[in-house]
Biopython code that builds the backbone (N, CA, C, O; Angstrom):
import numpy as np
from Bio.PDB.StructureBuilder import StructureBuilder

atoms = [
    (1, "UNK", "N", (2.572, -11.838, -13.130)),
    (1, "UNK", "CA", (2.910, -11.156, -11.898)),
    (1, "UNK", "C", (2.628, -12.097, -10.743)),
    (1, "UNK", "O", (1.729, -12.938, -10.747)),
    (2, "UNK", "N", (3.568, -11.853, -9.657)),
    (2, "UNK", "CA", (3.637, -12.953, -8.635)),
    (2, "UNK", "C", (3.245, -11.901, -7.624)),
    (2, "UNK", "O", (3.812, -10.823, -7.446)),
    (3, "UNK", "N", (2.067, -12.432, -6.917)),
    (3, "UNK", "CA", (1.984, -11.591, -5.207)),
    (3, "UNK", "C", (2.248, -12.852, -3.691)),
    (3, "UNK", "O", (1.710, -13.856, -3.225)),
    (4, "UNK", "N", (3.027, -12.255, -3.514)),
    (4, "UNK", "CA", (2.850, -12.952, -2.202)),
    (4, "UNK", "C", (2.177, -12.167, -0.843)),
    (4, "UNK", "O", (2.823, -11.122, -0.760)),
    (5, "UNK", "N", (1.513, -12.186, -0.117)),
    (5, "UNK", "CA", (0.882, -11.642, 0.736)),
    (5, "UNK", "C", (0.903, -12.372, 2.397)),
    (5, "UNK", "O", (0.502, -13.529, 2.527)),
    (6, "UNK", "N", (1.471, -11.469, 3.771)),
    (6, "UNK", "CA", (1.774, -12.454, 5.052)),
    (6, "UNK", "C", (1.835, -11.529, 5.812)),
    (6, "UNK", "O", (2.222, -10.370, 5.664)),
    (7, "UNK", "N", (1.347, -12.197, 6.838)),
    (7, "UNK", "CA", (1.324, -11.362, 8.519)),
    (7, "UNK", "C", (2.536, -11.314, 9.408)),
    (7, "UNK", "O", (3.405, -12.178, 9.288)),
    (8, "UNK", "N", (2.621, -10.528, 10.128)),
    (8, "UNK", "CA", (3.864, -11.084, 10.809)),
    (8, "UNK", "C", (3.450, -11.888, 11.889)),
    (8, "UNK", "O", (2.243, -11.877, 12.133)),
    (9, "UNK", "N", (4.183, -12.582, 12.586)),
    (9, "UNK", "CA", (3.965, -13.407, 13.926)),
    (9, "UNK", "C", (3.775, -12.551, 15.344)),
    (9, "UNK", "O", (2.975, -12.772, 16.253)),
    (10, "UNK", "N", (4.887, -11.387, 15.219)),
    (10, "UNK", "CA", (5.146, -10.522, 16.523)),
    (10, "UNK", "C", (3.482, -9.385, 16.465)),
    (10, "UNK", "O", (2.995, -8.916, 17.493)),
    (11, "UNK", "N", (3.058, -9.223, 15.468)),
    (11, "UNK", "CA", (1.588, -8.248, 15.185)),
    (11, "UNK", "C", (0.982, -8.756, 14.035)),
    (11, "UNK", "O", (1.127, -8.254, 12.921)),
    (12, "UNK", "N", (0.150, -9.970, 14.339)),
    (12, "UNK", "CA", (-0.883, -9.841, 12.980)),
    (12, "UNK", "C", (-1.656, -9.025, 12.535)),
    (12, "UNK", "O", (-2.428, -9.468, 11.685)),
    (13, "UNK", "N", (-1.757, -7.842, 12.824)),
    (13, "UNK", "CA", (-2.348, -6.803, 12.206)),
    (13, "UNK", "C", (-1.620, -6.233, 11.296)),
    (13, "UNK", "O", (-2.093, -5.253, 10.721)),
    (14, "UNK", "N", (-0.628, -6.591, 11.037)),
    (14, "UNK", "CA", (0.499, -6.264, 10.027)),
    (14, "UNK", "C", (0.250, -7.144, 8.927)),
    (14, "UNK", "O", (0.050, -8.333, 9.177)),
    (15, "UNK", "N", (0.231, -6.636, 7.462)),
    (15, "UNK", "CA", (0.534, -7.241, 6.494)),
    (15, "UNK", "C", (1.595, -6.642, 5.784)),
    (15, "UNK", "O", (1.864, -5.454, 5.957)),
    (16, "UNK", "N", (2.393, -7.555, 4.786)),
    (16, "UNK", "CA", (3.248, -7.493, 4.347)),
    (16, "UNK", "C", (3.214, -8.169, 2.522)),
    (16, "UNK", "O", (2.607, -9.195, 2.216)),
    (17, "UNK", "N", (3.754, -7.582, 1.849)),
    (17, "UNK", "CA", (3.087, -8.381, 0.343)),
    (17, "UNK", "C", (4.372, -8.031, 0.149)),
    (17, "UNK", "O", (5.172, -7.494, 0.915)),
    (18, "UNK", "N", (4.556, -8.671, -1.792)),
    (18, "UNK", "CA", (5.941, -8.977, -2.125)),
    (18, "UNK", "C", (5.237, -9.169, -3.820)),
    (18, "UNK", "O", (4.623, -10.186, -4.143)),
    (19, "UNK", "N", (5.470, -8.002, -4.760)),
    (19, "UNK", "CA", (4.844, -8.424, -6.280)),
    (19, "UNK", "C", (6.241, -8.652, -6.657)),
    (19, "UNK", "O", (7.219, -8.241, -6.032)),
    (20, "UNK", "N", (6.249, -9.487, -7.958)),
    (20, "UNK", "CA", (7.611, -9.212, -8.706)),
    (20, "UNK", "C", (6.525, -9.367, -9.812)),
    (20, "UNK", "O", (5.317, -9.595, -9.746)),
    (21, "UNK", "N", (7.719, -9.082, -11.265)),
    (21, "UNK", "CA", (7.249, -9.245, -12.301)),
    (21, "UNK", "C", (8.560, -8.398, -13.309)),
    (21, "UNK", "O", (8.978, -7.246, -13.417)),
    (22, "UNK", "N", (8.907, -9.929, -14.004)),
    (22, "UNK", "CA", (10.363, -9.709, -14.647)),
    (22, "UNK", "C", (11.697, -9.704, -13.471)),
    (22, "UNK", "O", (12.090, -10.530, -12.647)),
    (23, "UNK", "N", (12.182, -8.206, -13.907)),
    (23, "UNK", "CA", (13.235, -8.431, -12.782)),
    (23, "UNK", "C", (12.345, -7.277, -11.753)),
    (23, "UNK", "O", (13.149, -7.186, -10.825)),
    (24, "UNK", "N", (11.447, -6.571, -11.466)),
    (24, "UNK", "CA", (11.165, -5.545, -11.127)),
    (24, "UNK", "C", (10.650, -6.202, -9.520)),
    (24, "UNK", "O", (10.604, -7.432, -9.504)),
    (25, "UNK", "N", (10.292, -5.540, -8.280)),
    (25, "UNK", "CA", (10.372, -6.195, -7.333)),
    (25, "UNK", "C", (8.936, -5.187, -6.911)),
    (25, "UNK", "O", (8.746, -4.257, -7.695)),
    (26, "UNK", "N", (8.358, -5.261, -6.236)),
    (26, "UNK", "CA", (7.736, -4.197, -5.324)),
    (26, "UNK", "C", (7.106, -4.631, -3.590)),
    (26, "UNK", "O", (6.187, -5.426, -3.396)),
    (27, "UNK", "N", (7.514, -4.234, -3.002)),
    (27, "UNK", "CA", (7.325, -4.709, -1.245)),
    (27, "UNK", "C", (5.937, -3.521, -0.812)),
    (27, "UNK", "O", (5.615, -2.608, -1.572)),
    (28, "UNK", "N", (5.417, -3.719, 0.219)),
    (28, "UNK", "CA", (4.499, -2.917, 0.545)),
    (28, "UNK", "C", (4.159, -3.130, 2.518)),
    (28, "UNK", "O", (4.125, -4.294, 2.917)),
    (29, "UNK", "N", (4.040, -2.512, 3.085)),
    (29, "UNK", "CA", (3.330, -2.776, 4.658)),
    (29, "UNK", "C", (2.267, -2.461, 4.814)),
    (29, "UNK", "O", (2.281, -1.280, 4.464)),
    (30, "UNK", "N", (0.833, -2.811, 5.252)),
    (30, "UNK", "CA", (-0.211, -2.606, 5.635)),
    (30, "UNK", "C", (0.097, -2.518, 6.974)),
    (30, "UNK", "O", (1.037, -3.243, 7.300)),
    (31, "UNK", "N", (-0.507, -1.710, 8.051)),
    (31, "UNK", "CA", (-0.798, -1.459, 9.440)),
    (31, "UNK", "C", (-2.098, -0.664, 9.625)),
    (31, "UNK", "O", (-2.735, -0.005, 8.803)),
    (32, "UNK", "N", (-2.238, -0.815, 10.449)),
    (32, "UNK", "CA", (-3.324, 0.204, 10.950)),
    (32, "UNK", "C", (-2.740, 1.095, 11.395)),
    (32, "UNK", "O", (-1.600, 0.907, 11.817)),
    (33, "UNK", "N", (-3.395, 2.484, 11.449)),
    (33, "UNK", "CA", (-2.836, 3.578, 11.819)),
    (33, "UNK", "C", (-3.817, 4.826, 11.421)),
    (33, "UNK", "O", (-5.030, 4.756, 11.618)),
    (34, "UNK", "N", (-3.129, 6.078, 10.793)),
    (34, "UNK", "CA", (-4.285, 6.695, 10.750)),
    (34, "UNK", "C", (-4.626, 7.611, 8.657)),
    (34, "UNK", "O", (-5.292, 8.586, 8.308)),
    (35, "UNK", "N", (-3.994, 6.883, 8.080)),
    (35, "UNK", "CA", (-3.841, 6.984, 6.839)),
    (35, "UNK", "C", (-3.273, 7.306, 6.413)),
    (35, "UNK", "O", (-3.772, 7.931, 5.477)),
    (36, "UNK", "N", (-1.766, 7.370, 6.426)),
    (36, "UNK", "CA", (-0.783, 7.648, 5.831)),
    (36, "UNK", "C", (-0.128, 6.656, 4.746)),
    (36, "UNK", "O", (0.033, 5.455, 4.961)),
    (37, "UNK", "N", (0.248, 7.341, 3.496)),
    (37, "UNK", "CA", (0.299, 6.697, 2.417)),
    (37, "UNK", "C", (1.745, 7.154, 2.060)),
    (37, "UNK", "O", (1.845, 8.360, 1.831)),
    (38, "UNK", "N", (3.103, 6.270, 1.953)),
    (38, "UNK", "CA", (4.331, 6.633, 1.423)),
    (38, "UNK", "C", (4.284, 6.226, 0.380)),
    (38, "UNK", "O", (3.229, 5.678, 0.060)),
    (39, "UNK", "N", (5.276, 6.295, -0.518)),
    (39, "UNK", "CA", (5.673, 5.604, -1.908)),
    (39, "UNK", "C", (7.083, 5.850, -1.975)),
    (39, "UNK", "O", (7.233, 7.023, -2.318)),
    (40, "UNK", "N", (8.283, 5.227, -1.790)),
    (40, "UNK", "CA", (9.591, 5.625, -1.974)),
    (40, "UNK", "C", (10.237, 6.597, -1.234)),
    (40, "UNK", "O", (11.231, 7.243, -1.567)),
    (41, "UNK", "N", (9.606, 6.654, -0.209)),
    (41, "UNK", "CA", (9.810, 7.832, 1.009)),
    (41, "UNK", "C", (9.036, 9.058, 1.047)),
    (41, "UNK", "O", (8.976, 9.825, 2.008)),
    (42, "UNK", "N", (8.376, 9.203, -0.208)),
    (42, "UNK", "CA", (7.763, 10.337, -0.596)),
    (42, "UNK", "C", (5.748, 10.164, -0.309)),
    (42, "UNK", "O", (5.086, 9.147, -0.519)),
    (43, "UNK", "N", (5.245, 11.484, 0.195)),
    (43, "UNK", "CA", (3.803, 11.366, 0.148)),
    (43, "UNK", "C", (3.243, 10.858, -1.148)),
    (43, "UNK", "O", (3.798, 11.168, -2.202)),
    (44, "UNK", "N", (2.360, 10.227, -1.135)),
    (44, "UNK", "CA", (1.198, 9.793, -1.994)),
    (44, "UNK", "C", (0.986, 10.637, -2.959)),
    (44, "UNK", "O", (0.929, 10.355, -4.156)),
    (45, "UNK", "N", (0.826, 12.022, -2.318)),
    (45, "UNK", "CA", (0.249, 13.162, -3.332)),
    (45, "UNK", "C", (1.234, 14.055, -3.844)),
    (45, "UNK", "O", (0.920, 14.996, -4.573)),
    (46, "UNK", "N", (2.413, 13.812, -3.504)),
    (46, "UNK", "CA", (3.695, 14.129, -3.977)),
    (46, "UNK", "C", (4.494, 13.303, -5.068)),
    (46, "UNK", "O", (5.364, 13.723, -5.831)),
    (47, "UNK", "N", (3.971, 11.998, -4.947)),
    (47, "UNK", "CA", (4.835, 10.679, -5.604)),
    (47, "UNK", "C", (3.757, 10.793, -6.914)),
    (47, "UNK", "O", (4.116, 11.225, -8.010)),
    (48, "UNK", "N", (2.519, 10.380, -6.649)),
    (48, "UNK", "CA", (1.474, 10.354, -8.028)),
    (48, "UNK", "C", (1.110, 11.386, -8.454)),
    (48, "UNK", "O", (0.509, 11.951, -7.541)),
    (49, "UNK", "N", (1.123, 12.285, -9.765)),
    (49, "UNK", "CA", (0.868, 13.343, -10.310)),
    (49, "UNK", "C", (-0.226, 13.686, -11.194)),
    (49, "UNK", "O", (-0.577, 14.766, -11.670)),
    (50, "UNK", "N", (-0.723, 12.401, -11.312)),
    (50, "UNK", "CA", (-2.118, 12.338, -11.908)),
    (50, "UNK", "C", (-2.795, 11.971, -11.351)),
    (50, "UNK", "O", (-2.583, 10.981, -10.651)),
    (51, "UNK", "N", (-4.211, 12.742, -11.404)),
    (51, "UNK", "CA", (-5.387, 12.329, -10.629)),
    (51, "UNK", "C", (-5.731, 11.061, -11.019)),
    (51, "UNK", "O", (-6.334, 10.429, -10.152)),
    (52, "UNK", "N", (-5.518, 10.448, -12.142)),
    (52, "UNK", "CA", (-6.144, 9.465, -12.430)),
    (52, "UNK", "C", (-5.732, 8.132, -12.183)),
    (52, "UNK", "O", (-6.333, 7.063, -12.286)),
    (53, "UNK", "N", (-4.172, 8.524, -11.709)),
    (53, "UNK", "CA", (-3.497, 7.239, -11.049)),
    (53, "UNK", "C", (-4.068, 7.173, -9.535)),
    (53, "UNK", "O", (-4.519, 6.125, -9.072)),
    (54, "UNK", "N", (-4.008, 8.421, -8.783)),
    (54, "UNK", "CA", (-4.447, 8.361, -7.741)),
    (54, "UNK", "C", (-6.298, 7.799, -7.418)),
    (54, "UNK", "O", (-6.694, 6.933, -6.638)),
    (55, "UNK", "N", (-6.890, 8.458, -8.113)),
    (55, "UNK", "CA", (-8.384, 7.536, -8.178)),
    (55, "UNK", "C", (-8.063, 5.766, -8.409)),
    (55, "UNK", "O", (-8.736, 4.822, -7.995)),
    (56, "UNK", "N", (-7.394, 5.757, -8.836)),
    (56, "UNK", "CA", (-7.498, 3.923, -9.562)),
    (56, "UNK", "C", (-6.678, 3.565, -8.087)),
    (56, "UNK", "O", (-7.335, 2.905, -7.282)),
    (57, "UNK", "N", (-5.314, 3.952, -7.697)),
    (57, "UNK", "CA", (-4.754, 3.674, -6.680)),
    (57, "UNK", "C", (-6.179, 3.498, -5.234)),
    (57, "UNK", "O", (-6.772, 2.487, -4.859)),
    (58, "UNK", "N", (-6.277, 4.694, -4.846)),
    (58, "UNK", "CA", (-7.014, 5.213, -3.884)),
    (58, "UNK", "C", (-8.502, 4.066, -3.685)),
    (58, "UNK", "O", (-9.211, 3.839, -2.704)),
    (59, "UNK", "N", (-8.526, 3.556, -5.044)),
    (59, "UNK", "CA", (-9.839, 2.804, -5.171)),
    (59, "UNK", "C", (-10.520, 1.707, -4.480)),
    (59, "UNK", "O", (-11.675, 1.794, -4.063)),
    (60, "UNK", "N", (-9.771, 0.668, -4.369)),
    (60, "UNK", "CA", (-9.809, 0.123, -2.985)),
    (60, "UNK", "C", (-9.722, 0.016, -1.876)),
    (60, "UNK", "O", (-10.012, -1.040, -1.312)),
    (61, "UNK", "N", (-9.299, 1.076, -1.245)),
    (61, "UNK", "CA", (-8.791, 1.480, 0.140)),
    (61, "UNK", "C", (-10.409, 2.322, 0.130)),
    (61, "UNK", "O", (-11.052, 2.338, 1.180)),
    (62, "UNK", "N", (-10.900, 2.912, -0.979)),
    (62, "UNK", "CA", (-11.879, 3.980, -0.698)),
    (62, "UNK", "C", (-13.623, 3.130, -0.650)),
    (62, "UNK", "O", (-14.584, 3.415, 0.065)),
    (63, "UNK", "N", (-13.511, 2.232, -1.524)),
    (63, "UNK", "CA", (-14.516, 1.099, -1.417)),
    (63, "UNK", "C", (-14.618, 0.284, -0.322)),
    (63, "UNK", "O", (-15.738, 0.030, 0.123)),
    (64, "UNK", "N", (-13.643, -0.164, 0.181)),
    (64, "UNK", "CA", (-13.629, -0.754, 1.463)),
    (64, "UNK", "C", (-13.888, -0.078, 2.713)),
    (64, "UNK", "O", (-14.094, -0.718, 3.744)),
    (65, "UNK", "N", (-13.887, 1.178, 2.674)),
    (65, "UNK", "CA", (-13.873, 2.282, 4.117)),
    (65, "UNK", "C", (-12.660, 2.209, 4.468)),
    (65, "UNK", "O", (-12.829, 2.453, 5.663)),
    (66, "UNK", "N", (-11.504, 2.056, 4.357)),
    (66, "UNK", "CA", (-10.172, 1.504, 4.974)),
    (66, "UNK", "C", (-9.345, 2.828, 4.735)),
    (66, "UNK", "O", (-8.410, 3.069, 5.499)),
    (67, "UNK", "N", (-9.678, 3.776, 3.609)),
    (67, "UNK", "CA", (-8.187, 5.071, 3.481)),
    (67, "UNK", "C", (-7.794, 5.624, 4.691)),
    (67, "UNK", "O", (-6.599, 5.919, 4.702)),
    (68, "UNK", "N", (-8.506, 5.906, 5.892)),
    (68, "UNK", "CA", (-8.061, 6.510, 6.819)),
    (68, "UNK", "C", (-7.795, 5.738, 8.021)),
    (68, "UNK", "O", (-7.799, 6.216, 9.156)),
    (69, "UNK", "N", (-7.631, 4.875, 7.812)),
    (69, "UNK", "CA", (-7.351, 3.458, 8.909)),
    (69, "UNK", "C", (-6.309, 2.954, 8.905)),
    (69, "UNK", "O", (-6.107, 2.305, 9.932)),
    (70, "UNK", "N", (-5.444, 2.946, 8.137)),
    (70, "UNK", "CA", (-4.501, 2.162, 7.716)),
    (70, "UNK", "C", (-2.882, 2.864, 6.978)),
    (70, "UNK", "O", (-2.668, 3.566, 5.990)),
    (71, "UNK", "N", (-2.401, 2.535, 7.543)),
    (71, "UNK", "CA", (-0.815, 3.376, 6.895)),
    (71, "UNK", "C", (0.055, 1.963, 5.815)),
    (71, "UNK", "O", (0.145, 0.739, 5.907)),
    (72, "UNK", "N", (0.529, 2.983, 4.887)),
    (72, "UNK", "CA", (0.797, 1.880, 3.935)),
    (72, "UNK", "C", (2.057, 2.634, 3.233)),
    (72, "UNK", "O", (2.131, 3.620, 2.500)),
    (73, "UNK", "N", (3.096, 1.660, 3.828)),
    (73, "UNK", "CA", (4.627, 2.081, 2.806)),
    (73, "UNK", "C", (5.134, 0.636, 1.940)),
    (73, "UNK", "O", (6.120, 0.671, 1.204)),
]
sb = StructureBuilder()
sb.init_structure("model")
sb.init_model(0)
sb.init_chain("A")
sb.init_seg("    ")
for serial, (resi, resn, name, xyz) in enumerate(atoms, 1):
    if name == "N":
        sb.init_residue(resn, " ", resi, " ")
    sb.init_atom(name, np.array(xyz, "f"), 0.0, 1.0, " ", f" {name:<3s}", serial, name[0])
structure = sb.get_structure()
């Protein structure tokens, strides 16, 4: 798996990442904001249906203090 990870120039408080792996692609935005979590247009808690994806997901954002800081599509 390949990550690429970058700020923008116009707001470095913006991050931006880029996984691939095979042909499969996945993009992501970090901002600050006030914790809002999309996935494919859809809420977080709408998109993941298991608690247990959501704990493993949620896990770093929740270790760091960061879940409610930060908006992430």
């Amino acid at each position: 798996m390949t990550v690429i990870a970058t700020t923008t120039k116009k707001n470095p408080e913006n991050f931006y990442a880029t996984g691939k792996r095979k042909t499969s692609v996945a993009r992501v935005w970090i901002k600050p904001g006030k914790g809002s979590f999309t996935v494919n247009g859809q809420q977080f808690d709408n998109y993941f249906a298991r608690m247990t994806s959501k704990m493993i997901i949620n896990y770093p954002l929740v270790f760091t203090k960061t879940k409610d800081s930060l908006d992430i599509s």
